[in-house]
Each structure stands twice: as structure tokens, then as C-alpha cells.
C-alpha positions in Angstrom: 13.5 -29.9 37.9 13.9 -27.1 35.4 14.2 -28.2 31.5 18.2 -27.1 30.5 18.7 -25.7 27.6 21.0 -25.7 24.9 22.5 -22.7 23.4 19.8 -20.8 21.9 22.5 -19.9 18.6 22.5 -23.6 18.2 19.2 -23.8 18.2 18.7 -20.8 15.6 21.2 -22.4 13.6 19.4 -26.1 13.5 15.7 -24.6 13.1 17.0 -22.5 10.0 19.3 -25.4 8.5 16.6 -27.7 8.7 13.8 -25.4 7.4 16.2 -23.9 4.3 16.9 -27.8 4.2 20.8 -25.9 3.3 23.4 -24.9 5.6 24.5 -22.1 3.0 20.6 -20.7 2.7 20.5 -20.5 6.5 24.2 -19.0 7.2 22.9 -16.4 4.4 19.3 -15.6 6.4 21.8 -15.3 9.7 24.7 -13.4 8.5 27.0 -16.2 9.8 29.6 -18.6 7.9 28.0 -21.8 6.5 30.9 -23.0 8.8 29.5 -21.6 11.7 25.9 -23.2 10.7 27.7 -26.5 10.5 29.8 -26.1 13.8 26.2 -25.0 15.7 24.8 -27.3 14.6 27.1 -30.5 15.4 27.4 -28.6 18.8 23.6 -29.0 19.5 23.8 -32.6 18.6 26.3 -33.4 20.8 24.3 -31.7 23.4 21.1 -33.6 22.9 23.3 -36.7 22.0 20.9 -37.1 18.8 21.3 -36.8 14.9 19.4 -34.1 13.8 20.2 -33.7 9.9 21.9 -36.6 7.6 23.0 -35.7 4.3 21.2 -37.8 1.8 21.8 -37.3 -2.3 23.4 -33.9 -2.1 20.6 -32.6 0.2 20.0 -32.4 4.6 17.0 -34.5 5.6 15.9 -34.2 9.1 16.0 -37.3 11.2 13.0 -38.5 13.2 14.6 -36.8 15.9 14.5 -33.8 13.9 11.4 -34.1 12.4 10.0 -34.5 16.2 11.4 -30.7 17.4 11.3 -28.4 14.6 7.7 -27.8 14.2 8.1 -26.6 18.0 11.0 -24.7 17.8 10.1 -22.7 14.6 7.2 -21.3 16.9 9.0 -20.7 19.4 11.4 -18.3 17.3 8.2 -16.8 16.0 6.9 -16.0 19.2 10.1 -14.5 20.2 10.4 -12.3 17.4 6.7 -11.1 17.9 7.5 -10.4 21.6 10.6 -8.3 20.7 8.4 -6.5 18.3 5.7 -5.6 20.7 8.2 -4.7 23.4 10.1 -2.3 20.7 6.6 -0.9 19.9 6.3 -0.2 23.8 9.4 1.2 24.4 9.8 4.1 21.7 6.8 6.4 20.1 4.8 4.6 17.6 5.3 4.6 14.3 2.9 3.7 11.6 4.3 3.1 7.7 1.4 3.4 5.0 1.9 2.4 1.9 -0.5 5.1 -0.4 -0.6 5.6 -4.0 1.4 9.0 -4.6 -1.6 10.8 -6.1 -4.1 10.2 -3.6 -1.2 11.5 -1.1 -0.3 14.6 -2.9 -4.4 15.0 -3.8 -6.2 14.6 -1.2 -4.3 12.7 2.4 -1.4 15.7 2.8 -3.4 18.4 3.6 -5.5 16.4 6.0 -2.7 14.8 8.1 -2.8 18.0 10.4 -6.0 16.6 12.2 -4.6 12.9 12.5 -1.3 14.4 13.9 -3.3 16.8 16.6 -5.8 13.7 17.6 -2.9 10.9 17.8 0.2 13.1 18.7 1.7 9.7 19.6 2.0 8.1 16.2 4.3 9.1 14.2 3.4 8.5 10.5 5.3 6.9 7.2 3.6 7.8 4.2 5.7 5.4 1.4 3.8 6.8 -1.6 4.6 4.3 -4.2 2.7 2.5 -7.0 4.7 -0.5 -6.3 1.9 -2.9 -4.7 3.4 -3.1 -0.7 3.3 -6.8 0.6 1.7 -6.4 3.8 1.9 -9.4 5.1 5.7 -9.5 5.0 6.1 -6.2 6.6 6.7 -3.8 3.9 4.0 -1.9 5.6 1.7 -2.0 8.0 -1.3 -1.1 6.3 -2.4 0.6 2.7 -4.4 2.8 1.1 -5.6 1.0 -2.4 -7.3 1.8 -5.4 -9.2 -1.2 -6.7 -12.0 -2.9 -7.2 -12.0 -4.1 -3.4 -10.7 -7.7 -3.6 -8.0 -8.2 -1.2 -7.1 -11.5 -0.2 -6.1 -12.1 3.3 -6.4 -8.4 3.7 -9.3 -6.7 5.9 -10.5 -4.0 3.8 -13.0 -1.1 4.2 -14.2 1.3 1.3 -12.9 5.2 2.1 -15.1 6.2 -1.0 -16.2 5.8 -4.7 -15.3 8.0 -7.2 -17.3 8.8 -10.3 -14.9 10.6 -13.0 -15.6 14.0 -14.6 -13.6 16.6 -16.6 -12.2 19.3 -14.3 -10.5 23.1 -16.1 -9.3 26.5 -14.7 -12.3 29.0 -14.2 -10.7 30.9 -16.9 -11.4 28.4 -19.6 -15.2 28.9 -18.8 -14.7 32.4 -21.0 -13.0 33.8 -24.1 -12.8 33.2 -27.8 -14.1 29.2 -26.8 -15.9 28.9 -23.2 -16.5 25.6 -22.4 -20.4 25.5 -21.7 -21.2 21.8 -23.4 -18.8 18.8 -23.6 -18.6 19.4 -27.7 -16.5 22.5 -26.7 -13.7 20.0 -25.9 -12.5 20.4 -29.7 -11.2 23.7 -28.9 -9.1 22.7 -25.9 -6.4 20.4 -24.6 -7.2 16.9 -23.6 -4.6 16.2 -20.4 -4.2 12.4 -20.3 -3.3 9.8 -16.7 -0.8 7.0 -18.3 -2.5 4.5 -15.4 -0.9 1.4 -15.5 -3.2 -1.7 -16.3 -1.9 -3.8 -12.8 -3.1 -0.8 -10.7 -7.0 -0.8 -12.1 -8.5 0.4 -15.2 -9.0 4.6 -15.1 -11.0 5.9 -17.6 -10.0 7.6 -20.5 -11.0 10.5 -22.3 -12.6 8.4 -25.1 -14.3 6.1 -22.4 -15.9 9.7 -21.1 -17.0 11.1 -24.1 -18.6 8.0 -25.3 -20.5 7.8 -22.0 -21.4 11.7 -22.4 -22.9 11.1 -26.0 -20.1 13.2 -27.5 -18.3 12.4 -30.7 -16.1 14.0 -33.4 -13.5 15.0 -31.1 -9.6 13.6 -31.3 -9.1 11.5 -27.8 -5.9 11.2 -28.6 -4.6 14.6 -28.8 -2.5 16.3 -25.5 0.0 15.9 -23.2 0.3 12.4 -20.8 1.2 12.3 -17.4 1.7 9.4 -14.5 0.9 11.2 -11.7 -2.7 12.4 -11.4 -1.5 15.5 -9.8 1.0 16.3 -12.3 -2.3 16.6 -14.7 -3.9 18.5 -12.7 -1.4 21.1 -11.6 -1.1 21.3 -15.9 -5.0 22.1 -15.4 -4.7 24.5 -12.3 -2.2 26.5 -15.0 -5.4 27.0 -17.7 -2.9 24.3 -19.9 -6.1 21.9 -20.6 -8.6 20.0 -18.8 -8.2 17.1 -17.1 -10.7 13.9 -15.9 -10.9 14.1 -12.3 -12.4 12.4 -9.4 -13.9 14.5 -6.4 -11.4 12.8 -4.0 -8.4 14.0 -6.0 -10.0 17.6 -6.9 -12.0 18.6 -3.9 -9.6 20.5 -2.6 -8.7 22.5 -5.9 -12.7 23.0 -6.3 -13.0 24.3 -2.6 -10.4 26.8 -3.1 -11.7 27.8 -6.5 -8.3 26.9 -8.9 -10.4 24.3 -10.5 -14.0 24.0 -11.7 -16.2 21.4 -13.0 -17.6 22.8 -16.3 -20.3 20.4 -17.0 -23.1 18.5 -14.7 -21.9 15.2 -16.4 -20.0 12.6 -14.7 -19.4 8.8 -14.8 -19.4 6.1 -12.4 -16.5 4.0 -12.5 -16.9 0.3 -10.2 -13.3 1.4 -8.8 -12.8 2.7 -5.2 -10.1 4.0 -2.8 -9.5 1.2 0.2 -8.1 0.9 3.3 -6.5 -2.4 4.1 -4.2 -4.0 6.6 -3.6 -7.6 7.5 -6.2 -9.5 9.1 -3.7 -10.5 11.8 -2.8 -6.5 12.6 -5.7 -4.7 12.0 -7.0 -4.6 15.5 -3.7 -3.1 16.3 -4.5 0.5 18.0 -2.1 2.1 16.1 -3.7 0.8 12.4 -7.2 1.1 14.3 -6.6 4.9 15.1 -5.8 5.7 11.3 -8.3 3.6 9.5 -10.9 5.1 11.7 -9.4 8.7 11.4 -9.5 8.3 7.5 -13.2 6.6 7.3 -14.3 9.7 9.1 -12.2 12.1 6.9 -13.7 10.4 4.0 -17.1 11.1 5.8 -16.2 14.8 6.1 -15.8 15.0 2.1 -18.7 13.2 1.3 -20.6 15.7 3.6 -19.0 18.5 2.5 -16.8 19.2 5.6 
């Protein structure tokens, strides 16, 4: 004979309670009354003819009869909710939210997504381009493009590339009354600055570059600062100064010729751009499809395609 069971609102309303160990916490993660918690709940007990909670110092225990079902009936809710979720996924076209730093989007990811869209016509894509660190495993996206130094707990990760970090100018700064030919002909020009915030990684700064070049003498403190290391280079693209650069954020610019790299001096910098999602997801063909789309775009740029 078939196992009856009791209302399944009951049963939402017992397996919150007693995990919030609060009838107001669960009506709040509901949207019910705590009165409606309460009545769900009494309602349940009298239909297994068992205490379930008991009010003890101010707070709901579970009873040993509780105790015995919740573990089981917190799973079960999980599994529900991840069968509605693959079912949704089924049912309408996918969609894919990526959480990307904004100037890696605007720099380099944009003007690529042309290819993803013609080879996966079926995904439909969320850039969120945010500094604001996404928490995966809670849904706030499901997967991420990071900058970092590759540690990533409970994340799968795979490297897109490394960046070393050189200065980048307008072609027109390479002539007139003070051509930049050797990095001591910085003096004469404007020093464009990345305000990067010290949770996101460490990016080089102008004095961290010179140092490394051999240069000294020159004011590292001087110019305009930005937050966005596209809004610096745009300022470069204008002839307005010269900027530090990395080839994934200024291969573009140097392909079409608005920006130039004025000296054969660079740095290496133990930072790296990342693609992440959670070890639980990653497999998923929709994350799959991107991550491999993007390792062989970053192939392409490496290679020169």
C-alpha cells in the first residue's frame, strides 16, 4: 500500500521552522504569516499524531520525532527545487549569467561574443559586469570570469591567460617636440593611473614599472586616475597620456592601430584572468560550451588570431 502523505505546505512549513529553529525566520523565507507557520505546522502534527517542535527557554527544539524526519525531508525539498530547475532549463532557451570584471568585458569579451552567439545560438548570455565578487555557489551567477592569483576554493578554475604589464600611447606620441623612443621620455608625458582596489588583486603601478625598467627620476605620482581600465585607455586612444596595459585588454586597440607599445619592455605580473564555476555545475553544457569557447578564444589571442 502506497505511503499517504500529508500536505506538502505543512511539510514546507515544519522542515523550515525546524531548520530556522524560529517560526518568524521561516514565515519570512516563505512569504507567509508566522501564524500560518504555526497553524501548518500544528496541522501536520495532528496528522502524524506526533510532536514535532516543543518550545524550550524561548527557543523550538525538535523532538526525537523531529529530529528522526528532517534530515530526510530537507533533501527532499532540495531535490525538488533542483528538478524544477532543470525542468525550467528544459522548457525555455538557455540562459547563461556570467559574472566578468567590467574591464575585461568592455576590453577584450564584447567584441568577441559574435562567434559564441553564431556557434551556440541557443544560449542566451548575461554578462553582469561588476567588481562586486559574485557568490557562485548561491546562484548569483552561474559561472565567472576572475582576475587573481588562481585560488578558488570550491570553485573549478582554468587559466584563460597571463598577462605581463607594459606602457601603451597613441601613435602620435611616438613623434613631435618629445617622441617617446626610451622609457626616460616618460618625464615629458602624462602618467594615466588604474585605482585597482586591493580585494580584487594587486595591479602594478607606474612606480612598480619603472623600477622594474631601471628608470628613475620621474614623478609616479603625477596624472589623472581612473577605475575602469578602459576609461584609461580610451584617455590614451585620445593622445591624453600613456597608460600600463596588458595584451588582453589592448590587443584589440594594437590590432587596429589606435594604440602602440612604444617600448620592448614589459613585466610579468603572477596575476591571471580565470574562468570559474562551481564544481557541482561545471559539467553543465551550458557553462561547458562557454568555458571551452573562451579557452579557445584566449588561444586565438595568444596565437595571434
Amino acid at each position: 500500500m502506497a505511503e499517504r502523505f500529508s500536505s506538502l505546505n505543512a511539510l514546507r512549513a515544519f522542515e523550515a521552522a525546524a531548520r530556522h529553529r524560529s517560526f518568524k525566520r521561516a514565515a519570512a523565507e516563505l512569504h507567509v504569516t508566522t501564524a500560518a507557520v504555526s497553524q501548518q505546522v500544528k496541522l501536520l502534527e495532528q496528522d502524524l499524531d506526533a510532536k514535532l517542535l516543543r518550545r524550550v527557554e524561548g527557543e523550538w527544539q525538535l523532538t526525537e520525532a523531529g529530529r528522526a524526519g528532517l534530515p530526510d525531508l530537507s533533501q527532499g525539498f532540495s531535490s525538488i527545487a533542483e528538478g524544477l530547475r532543470k525542468i525550467r532549463s528544459l522548457r525555455r532557451r538557455r540562459r547563461l549569467t556570467v559574472s566578468v570584471v567590467p574591464s575585461f568585458a568592455a576590453t577584450w569579451l564584447v567584441a568577441r561574443l559574435d562567434r559564441f552567439r553564431q556557434r551556440h545560438p541557443d544560449i542566451d548570455l548575461l554578462l553582469d559586469a561588476t567588481m562586486a565578487l559574485a557568490d557562485l555557489d548561491r546562484g548569483d551567477a552561474d559561472m565567472a570570469v576572475r582576475y587573481g592569483a588562481g585560488e578558488f576554493p570550491g570553485l573549478d578554475s582554468l587559466r584563460l591567460f597571463a598577462d605581463d604589464i607594459f606602457p601603451v600611447c597613441s601613435p602620435k606620441l611616438l613623434t613631435g617636440p618629445h617622441p617617446l623612443i626610451e622609457p626616460t621620455d616618460l618625464r615629458h608625458h602624462t602618467l594615466l593611473h588604474l585605482e585597482w582596489s586591493a580585494e580584487h588583486g594587486n595591479w602594478p603601478d607606474w612606480a612598480m614599472w619603472l623600477r622594474s625598467a631601471g628608470v628613475t627620476g620621474i614623478d609616479t605620482e603625477r596624472g589623472p586616475r581612473f577605475t575602469q581600465h578602459s576609461m584609461a585607455l580610451q584617455v590614451a586612444v585620445e593622445g591624453q597620456g600613456v597608460a600600463l596595459g596588458t595584451t588582453s585588454h589592448v590587443v584589440d586597440h594594437i590590432a587596429a592601430g589606435r594604440l602602440v607599445s612604444p617600448f620592448d619592455l614589459s613585466m610579468p605580473t603572477r596575476f591571471a584572468y580565470w574562468v570559474v564555476a562551481p564544481k557541482s555545475r561545471s559539467k553543465e553544457p551550458a557553462i561547458a560550451a562557454f568555458r571551452d569557447w573562451l579557452i579557445a578564444e584566449a588561444g586565438r589571442m595568444v596565437n595571434g588570431g
